[in-house]
N, CA, C and O atoms as CSV, one atom per row, in Angstrom:
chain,resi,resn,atom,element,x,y,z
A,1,UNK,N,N,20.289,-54.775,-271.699
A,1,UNK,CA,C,21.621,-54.254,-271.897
A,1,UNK,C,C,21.584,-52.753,-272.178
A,1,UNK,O,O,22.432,-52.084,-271.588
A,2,UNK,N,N,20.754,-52.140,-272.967
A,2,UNK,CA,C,20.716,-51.204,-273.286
A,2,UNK,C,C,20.270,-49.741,-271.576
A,2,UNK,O,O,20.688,-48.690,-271.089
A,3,UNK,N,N,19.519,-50.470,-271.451
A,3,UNK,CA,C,19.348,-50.162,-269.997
A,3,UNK,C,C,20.094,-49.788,-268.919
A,3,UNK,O,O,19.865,-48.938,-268.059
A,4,UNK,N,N,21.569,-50.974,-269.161
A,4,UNK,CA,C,22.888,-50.854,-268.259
A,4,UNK,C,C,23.583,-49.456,-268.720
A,4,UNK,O,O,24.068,-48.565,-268.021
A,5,UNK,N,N,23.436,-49.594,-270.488
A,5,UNK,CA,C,24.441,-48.514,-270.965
A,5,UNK,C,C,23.520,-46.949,-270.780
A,5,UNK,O,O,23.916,-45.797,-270.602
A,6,UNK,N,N,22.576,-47.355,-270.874
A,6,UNK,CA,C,21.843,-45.224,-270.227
A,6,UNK,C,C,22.028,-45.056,-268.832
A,6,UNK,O,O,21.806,-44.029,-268.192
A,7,UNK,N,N,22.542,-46.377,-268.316
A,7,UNK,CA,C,22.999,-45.808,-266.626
A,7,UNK,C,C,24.228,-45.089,-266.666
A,7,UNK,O,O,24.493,-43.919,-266.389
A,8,UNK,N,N,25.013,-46.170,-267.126
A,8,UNK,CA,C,26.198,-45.784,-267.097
A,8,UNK,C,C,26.385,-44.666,-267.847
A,8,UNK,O,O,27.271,-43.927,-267.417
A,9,UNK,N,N,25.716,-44.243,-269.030
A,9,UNK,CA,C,25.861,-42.603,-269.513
A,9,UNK,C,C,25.623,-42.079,-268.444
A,9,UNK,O,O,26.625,-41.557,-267.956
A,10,UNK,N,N,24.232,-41.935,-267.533
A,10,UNK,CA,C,24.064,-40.557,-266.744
A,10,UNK,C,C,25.177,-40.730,-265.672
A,10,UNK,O,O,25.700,-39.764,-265.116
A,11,UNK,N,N,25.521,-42.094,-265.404
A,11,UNK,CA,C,27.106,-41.494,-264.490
A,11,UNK,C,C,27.920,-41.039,-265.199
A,11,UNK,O,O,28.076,-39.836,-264.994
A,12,UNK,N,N,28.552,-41.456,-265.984
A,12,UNK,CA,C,29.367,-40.486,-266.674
A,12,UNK,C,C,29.341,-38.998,-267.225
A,12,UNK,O,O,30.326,-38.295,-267.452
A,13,UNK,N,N,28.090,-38.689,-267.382
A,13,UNK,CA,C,27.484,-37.410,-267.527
A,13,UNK,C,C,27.862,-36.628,-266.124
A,13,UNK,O,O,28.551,-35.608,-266.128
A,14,UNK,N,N,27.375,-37.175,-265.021
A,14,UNK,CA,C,27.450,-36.379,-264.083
A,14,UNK,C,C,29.110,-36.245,-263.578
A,14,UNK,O,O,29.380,-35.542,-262.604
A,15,UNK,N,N,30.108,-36.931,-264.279
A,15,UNK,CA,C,31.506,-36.760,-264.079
A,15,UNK,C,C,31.635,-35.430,-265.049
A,15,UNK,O,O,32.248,-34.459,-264.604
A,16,UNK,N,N,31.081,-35.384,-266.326
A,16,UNK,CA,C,31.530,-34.644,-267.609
A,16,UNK,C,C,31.052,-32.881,-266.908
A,16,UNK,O,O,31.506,-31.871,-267.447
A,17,UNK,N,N,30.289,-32.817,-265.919
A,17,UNK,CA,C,29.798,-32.097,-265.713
A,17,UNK,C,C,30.402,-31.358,-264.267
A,17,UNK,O,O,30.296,-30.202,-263.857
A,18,UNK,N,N,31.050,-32.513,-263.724
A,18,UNK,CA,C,31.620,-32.107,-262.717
A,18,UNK,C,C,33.225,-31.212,-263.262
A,18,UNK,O,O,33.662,-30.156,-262.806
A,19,UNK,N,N,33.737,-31.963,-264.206
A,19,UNK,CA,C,34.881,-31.415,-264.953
A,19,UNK,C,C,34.529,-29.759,-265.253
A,19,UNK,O,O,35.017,-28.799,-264.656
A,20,UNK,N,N,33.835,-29.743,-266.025
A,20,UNK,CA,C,33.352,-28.902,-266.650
A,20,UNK,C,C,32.824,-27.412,-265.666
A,20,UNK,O,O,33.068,-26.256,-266.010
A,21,UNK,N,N,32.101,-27.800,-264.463
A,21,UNK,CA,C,32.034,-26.456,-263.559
A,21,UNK,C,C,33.257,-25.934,-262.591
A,21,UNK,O,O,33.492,-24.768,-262.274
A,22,UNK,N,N,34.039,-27.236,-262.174
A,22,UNK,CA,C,35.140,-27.051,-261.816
A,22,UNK,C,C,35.878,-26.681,-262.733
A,22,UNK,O,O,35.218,-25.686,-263.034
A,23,UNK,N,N,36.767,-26.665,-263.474
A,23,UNK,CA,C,37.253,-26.093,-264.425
A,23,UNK,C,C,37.145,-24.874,-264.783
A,23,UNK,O,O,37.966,-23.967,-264.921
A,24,UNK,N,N,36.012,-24.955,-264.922
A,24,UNK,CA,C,35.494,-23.429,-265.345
A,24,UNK,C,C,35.313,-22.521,-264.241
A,24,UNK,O,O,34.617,-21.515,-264.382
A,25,UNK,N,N,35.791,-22.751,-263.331
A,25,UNK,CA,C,35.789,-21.720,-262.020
A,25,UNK,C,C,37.074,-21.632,-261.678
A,25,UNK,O,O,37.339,-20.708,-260.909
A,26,UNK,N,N,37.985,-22.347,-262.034
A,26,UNK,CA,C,39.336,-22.656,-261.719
A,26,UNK,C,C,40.119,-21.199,-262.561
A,26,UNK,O,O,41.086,-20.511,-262.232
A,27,UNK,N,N,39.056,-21.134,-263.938
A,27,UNK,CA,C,40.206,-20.541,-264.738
A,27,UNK,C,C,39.431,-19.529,-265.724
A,27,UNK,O,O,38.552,-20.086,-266.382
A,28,UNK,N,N,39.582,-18.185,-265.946
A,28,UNK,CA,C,38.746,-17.595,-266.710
A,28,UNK,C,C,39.506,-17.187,-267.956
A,28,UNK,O,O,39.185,-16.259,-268.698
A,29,UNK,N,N,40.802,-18.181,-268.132
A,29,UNK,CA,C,41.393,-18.054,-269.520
A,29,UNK,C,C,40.840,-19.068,-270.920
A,29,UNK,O,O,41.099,-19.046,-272.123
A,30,UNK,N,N,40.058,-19.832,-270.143
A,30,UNK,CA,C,39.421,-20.497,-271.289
A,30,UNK,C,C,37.879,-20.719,-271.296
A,30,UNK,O,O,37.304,-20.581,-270.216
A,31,UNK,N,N,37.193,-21.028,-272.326
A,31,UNK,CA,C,35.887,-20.908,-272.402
A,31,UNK,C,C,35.357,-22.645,-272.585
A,31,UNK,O,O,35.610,-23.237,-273.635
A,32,UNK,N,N,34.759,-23.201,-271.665
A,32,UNK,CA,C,34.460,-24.864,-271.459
A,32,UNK,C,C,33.368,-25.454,-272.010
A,32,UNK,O,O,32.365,-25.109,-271.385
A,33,UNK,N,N,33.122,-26.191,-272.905
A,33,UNK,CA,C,31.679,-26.526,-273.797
A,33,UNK,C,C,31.792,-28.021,-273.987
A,33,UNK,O,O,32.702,-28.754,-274.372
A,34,UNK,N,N,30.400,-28.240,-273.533
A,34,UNK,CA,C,30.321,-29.822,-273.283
A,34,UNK,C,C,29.980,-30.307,-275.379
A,34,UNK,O,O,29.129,-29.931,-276.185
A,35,UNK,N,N,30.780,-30.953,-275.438
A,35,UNK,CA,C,31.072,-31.334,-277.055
A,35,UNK,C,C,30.136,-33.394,-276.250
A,35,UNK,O,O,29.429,-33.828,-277.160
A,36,UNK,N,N,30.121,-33.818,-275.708
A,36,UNK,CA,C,30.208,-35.267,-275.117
A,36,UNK,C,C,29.029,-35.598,-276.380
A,36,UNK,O,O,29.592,-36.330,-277.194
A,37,UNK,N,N,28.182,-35.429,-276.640
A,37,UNK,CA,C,26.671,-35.925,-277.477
A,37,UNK,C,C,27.149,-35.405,-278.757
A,37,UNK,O,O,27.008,-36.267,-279.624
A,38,UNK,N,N,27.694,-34.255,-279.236
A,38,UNK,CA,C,28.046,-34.443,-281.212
A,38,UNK,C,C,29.047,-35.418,-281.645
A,38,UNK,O,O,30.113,-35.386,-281.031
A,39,UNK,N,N,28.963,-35.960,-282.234
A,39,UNK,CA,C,29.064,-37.463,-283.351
A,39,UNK,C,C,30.627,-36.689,-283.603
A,39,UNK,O,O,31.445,-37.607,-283.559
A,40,UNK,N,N,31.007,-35.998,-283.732
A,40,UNK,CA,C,32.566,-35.321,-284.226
A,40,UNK,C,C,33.124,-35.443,-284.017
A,40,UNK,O,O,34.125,-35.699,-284.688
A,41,UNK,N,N,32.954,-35.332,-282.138
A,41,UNK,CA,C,33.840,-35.167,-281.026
A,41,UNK,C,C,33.995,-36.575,-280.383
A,41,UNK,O,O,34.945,-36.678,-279.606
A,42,UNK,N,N,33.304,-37.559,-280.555
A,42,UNK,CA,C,33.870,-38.669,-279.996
A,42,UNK,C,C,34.743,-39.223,-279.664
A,42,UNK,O,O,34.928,-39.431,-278.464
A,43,UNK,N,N,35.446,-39.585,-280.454
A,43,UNK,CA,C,36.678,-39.700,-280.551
A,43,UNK,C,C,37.882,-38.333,-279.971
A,43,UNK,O,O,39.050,-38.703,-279.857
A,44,UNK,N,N,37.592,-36.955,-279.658
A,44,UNK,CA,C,38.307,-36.199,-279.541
A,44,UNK,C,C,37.979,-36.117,-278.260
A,44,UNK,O,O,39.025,-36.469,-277.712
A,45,UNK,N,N,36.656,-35.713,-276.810
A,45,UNK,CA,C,37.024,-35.379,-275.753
A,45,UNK,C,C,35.348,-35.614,-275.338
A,45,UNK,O,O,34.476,-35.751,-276.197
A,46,UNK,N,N,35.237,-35.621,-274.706
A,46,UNK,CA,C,33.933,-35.087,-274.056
A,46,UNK,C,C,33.354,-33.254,-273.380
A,46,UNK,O,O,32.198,-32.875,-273.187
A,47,UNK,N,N,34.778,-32.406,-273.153
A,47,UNK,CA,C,34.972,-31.031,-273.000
A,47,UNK,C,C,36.020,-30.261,-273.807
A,47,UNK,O,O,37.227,-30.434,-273.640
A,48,UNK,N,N,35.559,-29.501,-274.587
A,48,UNK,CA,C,36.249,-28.853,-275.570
A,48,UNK,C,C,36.574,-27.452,-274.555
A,48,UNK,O,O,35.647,-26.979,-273.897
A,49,UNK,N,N,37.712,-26.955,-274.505
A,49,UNK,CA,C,38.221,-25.434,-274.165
A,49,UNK,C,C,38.921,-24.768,-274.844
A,49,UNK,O,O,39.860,-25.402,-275.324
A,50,UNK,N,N,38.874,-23.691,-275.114
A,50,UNK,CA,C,38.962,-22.729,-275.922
A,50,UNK,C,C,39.445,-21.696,-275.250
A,50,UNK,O,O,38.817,-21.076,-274.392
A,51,UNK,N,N,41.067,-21.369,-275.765
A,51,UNK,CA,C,41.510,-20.304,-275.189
A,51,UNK,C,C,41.222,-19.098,-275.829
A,51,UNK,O,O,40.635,-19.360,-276.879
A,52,UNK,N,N,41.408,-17.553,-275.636
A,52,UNK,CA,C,41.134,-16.774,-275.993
A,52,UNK,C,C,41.886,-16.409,-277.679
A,52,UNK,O,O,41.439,-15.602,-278.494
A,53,UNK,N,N,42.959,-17.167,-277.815
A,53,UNK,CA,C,43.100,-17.159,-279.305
A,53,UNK,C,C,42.520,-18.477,-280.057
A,53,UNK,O,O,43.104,-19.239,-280.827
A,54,UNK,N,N,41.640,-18.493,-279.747
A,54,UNK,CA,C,40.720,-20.294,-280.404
A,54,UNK,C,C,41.493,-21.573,-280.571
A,54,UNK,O,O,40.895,-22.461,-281.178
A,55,UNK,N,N,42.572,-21.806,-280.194
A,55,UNK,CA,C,43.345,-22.842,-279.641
A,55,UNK,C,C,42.059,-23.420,-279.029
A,55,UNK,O,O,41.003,-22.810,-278.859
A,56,UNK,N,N,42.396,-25.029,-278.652
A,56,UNK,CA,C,41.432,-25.698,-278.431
A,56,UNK,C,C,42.042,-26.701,-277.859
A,56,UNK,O,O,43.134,-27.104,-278.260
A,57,UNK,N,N,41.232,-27.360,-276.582
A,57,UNK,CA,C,41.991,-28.635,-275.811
A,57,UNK,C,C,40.589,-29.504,-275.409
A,57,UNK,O,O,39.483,-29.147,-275.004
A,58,UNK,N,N,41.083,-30.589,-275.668
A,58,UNK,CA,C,40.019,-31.424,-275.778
A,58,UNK,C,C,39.914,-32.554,-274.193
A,58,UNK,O,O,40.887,-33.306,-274.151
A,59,UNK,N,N,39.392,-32.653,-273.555
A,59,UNK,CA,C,39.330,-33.149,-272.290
A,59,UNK,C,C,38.125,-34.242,-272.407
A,59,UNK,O,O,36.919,-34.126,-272.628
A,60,UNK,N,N,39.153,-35.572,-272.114
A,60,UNK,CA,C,38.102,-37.033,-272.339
A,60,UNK,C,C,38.012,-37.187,-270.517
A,60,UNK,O,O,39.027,-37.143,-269.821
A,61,UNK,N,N,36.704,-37.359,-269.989
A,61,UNK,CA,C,36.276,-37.515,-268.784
A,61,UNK,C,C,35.575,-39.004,-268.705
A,61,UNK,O,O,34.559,-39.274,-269.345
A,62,UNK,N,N,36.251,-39.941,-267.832
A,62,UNK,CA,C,35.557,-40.873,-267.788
A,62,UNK,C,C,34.865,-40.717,-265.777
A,62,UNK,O,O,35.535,-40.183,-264.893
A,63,UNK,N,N,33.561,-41.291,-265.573
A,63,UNK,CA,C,33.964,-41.745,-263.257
A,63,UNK,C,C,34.257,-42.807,-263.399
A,63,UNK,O,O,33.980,-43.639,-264.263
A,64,UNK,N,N,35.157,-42.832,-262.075
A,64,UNK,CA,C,35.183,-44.561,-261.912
A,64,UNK,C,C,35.049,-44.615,-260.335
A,64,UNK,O,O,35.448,-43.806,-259.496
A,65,UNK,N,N,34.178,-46.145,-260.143
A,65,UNK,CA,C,33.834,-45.712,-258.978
A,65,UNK,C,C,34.659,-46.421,-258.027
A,65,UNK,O,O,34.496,-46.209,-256.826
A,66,UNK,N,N,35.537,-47.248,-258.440
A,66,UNK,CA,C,36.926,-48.038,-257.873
A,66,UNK,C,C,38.272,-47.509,-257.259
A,66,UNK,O,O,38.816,-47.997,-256.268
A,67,UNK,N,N,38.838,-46.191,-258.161
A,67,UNK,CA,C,39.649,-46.026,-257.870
A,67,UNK,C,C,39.946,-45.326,-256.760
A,67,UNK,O,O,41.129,-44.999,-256.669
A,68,UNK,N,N,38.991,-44.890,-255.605
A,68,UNK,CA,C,39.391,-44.586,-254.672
A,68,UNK,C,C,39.449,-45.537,-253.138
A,68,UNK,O,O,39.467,-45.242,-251.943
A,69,UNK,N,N,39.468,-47.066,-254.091
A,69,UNK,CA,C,40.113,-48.115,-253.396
A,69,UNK,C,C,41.343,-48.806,-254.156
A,69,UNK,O,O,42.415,-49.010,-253.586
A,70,UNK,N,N,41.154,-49.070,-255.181
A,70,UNK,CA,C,42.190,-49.583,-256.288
A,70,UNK,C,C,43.492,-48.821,-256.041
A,70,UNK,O,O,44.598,-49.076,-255.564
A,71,UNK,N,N,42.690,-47.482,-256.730
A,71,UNK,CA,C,44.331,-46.377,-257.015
A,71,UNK,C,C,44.514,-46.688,-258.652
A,71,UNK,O,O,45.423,-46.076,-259.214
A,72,UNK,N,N,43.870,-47.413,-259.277
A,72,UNK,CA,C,44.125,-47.725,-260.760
A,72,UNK,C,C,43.416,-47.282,-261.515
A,72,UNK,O,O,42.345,-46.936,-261.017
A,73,UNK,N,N,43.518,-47.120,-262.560
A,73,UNK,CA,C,42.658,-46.394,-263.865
A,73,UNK,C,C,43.001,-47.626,-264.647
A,73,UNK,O,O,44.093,-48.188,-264.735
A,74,UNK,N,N,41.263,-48.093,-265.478
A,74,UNK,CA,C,40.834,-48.779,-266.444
A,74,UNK,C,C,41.604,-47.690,-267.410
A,74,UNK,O,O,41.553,-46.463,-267.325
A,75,UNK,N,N,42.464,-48.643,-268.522
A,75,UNK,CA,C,42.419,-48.488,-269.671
A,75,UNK,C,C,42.125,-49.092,-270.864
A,75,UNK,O,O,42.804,-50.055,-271.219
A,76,UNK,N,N,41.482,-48.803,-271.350
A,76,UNK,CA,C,40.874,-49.824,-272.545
A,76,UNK,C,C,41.696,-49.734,-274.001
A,76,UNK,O,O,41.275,-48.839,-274.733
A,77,UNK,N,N,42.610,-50.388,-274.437
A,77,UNK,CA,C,42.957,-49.987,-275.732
A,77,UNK,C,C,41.864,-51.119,-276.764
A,77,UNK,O,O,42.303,-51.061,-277.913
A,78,UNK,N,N,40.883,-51.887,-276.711
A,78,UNK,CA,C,39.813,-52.393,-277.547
A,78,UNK,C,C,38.626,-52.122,-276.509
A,78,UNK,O,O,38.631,-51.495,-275.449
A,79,UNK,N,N,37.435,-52.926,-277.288
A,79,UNK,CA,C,36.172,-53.051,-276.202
A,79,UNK,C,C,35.645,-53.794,-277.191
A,79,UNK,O,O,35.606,-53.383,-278.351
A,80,UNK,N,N,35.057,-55.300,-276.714
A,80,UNK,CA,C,34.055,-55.977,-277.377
A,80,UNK,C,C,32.746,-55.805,-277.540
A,80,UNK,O,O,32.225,-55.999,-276.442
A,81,UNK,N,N,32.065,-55.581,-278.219
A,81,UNK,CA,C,30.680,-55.206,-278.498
A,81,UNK,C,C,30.252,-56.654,-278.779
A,81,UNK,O,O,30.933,-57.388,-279.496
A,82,UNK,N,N,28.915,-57.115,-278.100
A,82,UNK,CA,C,28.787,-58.696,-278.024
A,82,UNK,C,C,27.241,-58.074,-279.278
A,82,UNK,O,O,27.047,-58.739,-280.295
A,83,UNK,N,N,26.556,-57.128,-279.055
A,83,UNK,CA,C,26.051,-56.839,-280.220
A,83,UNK,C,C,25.977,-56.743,-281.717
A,83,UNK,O,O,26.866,-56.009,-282.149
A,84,UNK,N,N,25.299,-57.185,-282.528
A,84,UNK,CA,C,25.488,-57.289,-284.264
A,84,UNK,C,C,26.263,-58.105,-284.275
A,84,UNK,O,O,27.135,-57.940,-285.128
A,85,UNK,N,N,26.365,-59.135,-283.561
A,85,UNK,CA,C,27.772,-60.904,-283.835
A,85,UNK,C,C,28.649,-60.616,-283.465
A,85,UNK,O,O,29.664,-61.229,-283.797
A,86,UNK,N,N,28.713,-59.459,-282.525
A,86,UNK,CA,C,30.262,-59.071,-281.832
A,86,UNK,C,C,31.383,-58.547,-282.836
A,86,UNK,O,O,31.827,-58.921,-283.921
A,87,UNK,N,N,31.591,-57.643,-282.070
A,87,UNK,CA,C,33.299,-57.293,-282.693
A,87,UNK,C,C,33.779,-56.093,-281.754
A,87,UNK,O,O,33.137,-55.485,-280.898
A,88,UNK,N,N,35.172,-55.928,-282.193
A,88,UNK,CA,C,36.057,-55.249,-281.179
A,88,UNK,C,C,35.962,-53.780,-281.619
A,88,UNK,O,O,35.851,-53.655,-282.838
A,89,UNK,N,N,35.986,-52.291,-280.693
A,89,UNK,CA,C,35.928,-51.529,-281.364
A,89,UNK,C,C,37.073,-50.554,-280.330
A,89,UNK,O,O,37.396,-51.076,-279.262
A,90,UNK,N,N,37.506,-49.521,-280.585
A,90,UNK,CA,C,38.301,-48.701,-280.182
A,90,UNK,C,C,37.744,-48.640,-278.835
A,90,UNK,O,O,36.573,-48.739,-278.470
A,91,UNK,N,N,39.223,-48.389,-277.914
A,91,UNK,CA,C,38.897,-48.501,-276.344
A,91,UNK,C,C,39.173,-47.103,-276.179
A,91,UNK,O,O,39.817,-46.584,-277.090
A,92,UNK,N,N,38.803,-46.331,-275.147
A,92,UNK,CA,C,39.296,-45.233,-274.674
A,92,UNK,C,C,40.539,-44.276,-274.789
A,92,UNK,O,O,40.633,-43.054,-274.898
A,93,UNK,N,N,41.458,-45.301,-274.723
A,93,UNK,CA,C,43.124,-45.268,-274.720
A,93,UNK,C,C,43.185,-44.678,-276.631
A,93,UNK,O,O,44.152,-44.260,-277.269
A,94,UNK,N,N,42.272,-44.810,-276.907
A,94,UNK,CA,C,42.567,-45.018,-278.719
A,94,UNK,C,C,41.928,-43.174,-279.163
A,94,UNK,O,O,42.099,-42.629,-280.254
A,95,UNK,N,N,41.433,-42.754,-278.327
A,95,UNK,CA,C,40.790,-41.600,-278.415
A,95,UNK,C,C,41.927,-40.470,-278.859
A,95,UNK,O,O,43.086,-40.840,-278.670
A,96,UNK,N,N,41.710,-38.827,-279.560
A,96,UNK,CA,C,42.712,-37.927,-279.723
A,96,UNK,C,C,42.592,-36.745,-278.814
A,96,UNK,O,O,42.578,-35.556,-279.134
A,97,UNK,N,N,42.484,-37.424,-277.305
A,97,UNK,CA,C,42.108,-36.205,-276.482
A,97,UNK,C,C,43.548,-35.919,-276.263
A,97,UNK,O,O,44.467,-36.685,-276.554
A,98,UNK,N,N,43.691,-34.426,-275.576
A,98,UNK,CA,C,44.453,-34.064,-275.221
A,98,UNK,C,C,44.772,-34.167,-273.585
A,98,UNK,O,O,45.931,-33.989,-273.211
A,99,UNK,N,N,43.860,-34.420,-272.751
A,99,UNK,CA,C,43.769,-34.628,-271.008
A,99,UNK,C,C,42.917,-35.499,-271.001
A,99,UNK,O,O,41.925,-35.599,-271.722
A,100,UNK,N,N,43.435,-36.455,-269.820
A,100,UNK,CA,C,42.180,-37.521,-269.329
A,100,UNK,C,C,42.143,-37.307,-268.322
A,100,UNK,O,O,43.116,-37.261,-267.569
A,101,UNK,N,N,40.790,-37.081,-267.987
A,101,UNK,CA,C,40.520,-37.136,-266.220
A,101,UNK,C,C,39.576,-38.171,-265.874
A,101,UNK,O,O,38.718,-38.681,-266.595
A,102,UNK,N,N,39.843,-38.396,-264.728
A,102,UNK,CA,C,39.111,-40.010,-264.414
A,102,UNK,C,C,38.659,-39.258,-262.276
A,102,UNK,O,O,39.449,-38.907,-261.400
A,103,UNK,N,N,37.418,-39.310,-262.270
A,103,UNK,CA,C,36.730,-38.546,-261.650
A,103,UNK,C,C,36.318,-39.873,-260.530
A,103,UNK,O,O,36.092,-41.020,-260.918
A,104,UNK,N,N,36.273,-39.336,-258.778
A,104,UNK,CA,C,36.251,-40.161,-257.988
A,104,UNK,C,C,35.266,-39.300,-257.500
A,104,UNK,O,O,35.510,-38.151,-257.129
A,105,UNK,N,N,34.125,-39.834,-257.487
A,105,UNK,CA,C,32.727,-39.118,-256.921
A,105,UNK,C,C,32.913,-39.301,-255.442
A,105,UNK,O,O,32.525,-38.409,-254.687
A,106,UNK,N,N,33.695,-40.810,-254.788
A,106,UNK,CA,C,33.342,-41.022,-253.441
A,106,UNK,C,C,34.508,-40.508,-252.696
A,106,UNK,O,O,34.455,-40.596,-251.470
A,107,UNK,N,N,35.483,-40.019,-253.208
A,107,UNK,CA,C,36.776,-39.127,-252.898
A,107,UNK,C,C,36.668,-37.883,-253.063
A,107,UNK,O,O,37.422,-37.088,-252.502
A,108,UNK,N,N,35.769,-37.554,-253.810
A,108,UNK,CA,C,35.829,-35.970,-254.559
A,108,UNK,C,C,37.168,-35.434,-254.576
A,108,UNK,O,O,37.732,-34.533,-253.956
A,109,UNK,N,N,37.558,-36.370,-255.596
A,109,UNK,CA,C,38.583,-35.929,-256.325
A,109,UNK,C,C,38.971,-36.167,-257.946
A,109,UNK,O,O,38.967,-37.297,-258.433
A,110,UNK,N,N,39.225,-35.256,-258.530
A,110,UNK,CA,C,39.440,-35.329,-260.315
A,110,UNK,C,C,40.954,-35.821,-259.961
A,110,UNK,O,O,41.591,-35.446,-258.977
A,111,UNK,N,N,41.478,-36.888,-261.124
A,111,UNK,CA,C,42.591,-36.860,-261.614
A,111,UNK,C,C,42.520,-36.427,-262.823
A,111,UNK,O,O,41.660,-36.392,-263.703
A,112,UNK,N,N,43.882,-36.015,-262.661
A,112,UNK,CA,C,44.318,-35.242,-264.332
A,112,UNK,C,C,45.506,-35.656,-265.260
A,112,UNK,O,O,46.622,-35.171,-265.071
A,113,UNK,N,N,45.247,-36.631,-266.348
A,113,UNK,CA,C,46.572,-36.932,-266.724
A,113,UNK,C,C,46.769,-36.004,-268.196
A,113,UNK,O,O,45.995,-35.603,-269.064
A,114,UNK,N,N,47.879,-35.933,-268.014
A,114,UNK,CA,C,47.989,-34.969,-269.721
A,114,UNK,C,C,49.122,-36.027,-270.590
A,114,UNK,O,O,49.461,-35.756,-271.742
């Protein structure tokens, strides 16, 4: 299991990263820093930006590799953890980001919801 979940990090990594250079070429009013690995930010985004008066916008990046057949975005408001006797823990939807983008590697295309 643990195995499944370091896959699924480096895909998701390589979405957090795709956000993140795009973005940052898009726009030289803000400054883009991958926050995804400090314990702080979890709950707040996976890309922190920073406008030139330190205002701050927090951008949660999930890929999915469906929706460029679906057309739908997973939302999770729980997630069961079958680990430690199971229990339910905050889904995605529960996060304090400010933008969600949900990244189509086989479309190359970002959605952007605010």
């Amino acid at each position: 299991m643990l195995e499944q979940f370091n896959k699924d990090l480096a895909i998701g990594k390589r979405a957090e990263d795709i956000v993140l250079h795009t973005f940052a070429a898009l726009s030289d009013d803000y400054a883009f820093e991958d926050v995804s690995g400090e314990k702080e930010f979890y709950y707040r985004g996976d890309i922190r930006a920073i406008d030139k008066f330190g205002r701050e916008i927090f951008i949660e990046v999930k890929n999915d590799s469906r929706i460029h057949t679906t057309g739908n975005i997973l939302c999770e408001e729980e997630v069961y953890y079958k680990s430690h006797g199971g229990y339910y823990g905050k889904g995605n939807m529960s996060a304090n980001y400010d933008i969600y983008c949900v990244v189509s590697e086989k479309s190359r295309k970002i959605y952007v919801i605010d």
